[in-house]
C-alpha positions in Angstrom: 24.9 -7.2 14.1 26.0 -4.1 16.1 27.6 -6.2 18.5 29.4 -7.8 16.1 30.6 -5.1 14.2 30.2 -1.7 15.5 31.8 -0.1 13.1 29.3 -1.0 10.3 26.5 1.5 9.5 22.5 0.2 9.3 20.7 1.8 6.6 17.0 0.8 6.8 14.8 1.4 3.7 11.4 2.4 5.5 9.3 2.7 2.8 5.7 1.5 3.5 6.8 1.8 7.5 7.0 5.2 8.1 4.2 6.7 10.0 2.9 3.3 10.0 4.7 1.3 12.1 5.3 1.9 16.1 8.9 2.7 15.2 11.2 3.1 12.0 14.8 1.9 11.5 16.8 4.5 13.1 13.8 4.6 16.4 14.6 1.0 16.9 19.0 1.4 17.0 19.8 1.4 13.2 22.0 4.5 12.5 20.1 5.6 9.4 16.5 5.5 8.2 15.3 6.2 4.2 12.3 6.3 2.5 10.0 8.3 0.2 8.1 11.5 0.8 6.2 10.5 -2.3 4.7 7.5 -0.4 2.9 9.8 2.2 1.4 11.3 0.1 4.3 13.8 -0.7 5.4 15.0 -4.4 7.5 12.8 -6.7 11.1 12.6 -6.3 11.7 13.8 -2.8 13.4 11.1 -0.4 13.8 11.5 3.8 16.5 10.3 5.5 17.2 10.2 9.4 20.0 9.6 11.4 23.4 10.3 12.8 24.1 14.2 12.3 27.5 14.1 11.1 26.3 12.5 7.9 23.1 13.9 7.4 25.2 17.3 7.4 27.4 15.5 4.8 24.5 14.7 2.5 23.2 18.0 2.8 26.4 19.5 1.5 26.6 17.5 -0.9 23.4 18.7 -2.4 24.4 22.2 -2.1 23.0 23.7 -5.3 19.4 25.1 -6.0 18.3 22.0 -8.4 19.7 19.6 -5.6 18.0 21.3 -2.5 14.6 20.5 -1.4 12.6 23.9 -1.3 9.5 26.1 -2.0 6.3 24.8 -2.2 7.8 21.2 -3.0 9.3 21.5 0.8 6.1 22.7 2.1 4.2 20.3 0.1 5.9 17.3 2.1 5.3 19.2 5.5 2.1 19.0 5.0 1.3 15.5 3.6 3.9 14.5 6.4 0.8 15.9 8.8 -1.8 14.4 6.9 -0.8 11.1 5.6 -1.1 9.3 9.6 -4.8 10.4 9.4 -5.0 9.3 5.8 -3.3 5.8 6.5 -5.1 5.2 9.9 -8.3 5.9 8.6 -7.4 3.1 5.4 -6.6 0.8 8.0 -9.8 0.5 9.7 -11.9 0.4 6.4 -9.3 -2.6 5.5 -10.1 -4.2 8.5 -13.9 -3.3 7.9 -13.8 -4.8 5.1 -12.1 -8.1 6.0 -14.6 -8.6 8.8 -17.9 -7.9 6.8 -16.9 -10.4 4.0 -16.2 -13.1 6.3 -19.5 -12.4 7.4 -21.1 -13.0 4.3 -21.6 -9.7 3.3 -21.0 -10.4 -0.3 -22.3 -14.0 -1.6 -19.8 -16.2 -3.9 -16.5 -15.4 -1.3 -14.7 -18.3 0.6 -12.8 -16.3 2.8 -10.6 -13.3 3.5 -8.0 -12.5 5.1 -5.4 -9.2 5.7 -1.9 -9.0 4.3 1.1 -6.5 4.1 1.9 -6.7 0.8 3.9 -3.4 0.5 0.5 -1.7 1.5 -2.4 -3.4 4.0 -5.2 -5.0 1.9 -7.3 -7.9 2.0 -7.2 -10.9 -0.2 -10.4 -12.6 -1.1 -10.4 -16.4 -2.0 -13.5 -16.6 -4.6 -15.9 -19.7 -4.8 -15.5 -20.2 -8.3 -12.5 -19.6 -10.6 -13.3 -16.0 -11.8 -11.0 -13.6 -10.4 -9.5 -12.7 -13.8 -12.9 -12.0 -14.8 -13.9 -10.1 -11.9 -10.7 -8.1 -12.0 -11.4 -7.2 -16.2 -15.4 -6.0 -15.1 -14.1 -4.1 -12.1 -12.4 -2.1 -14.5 -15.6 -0.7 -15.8 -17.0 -0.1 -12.8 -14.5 2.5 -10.9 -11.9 0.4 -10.2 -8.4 0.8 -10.7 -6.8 -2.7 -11.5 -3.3 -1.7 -11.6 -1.0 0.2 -8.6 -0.1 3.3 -9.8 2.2 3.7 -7.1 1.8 2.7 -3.9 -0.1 4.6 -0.9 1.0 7.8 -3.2 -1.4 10.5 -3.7 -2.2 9.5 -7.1 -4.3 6.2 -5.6 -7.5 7.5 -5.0 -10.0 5.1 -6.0 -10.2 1.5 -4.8 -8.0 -1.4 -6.1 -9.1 -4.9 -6.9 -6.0 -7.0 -8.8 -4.2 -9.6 -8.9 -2.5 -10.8 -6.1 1.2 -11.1 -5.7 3.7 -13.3 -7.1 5.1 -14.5 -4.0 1.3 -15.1 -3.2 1.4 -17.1 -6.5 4.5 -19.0 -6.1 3.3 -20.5 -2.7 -0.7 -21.0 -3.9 -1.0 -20.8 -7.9 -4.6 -21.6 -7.5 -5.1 -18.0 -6.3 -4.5 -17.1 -9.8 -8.2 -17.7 -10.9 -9.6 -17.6 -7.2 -7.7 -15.1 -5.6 -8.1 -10.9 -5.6 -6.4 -8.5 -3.8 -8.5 -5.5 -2.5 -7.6 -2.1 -1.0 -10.2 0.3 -0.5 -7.1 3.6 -0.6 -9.1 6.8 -0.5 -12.5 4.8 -0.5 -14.6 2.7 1.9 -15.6 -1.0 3.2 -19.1 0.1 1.9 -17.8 0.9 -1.9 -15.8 -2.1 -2.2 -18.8 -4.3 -1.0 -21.3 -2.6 -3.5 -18.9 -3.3 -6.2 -18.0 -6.6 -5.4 -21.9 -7.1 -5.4 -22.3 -6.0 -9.2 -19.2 -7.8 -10.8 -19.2 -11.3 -8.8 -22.5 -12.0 -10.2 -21.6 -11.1 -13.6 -18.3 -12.6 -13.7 -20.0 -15.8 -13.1 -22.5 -14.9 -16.0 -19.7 -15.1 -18.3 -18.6 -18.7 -16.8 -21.3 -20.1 -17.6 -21.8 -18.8 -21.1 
């Protein structure tokens, strides 16, 4: 695109990326790079961007009043998480890929398969024997899990997620509706998820065959 019009600016929205990936937007030629503070971990309503100087300065002037500027503890607060949330996310990465591998190797009875995804966030989805997954999602509920995002990778998501998967997921395999879950373990481990998923499989199926 560059080569074809020069003159045009690339904004990326890096969102789920940063600290992430190998390189963001602006590290791999766009001019600018945006995303969120608050997903690393960061307080609400703090955005980043990176790029050329002349209009980074511009933005900044822009925003020259006190309610506009980024400061205090709020600025601090972001520093921080900024130097945290690689640990954080590397550290969910490996118990997603724990996790993956254990319950392809039958680690959990009444599981087909599972496989990884980036679905905004890395998780694994989990293609159940029978068609339960509403029902294990509703029992999960009462056993720690949250079954809703509440926003995420942000520091509100603390304990594990099993829901529904996505509706691009749906679109292209409907049947995952009642066999499929998504799983992310977030500030939690391979070894919770599989204890959990050891109570409520067996009682979703309870339920089935009432």
């Amino acid at each position: 695109m560059k080569e074809e019009r020069p003159d045009l600016p690339i904004v990326v929205d890096d969102n789920y990326c940063a600290l992430k990936t190998k390189g963001i937007g602006v590290e791999l030629g766009a001019d600018y790079s945006t995303f969120s503070g608050f997903k690393l971990l960061g307080p609400e309503g703090i955005a980043v961007i990176a790029g050329k100087k002349d209009a980074i300065e511009r933005v900044h002037h822009y925003n020259y009043s006190g309610g506009g500027q980024v400061q205090g503890y709020e600025a601090m607060e972001l520093l921080r998480m900024m130097t945290f949330a690689p640990v954080s996310l590397a550290i969910q990465n490996e118990q997603v890929e724990e996790l993956c591998r254990r319950l392809n190797e039958g680690a959990v009875n009444g599981i087909r398969a599972a496989y990884m995804t980036n679905a905004q966030s890395k998780n694994v989805i989990v293609e159940l024997e029978d068609p339960i997954a509403q029902r294990v999602i509703s029992i999960s509920d009462e056993h720690g899990v949250a079954t809703h995002p509440v926003g995420a990778e942000s520091k509100y998501e603390i304990i594990p997620m099993i829901y529904r998967v996505s509706g691009s997921f749906l679109e292209a395999q409907p049947e995952l509706k009642d066999y499929g879950l998504r799983i992310n373990p977030m500030k939690s481990g391979a070894d919770t998820i599989i204890g959990i998923l050891e109570k409520v499989i067996p009682l979703a199926k309870e339920v089935q065959h009432r």
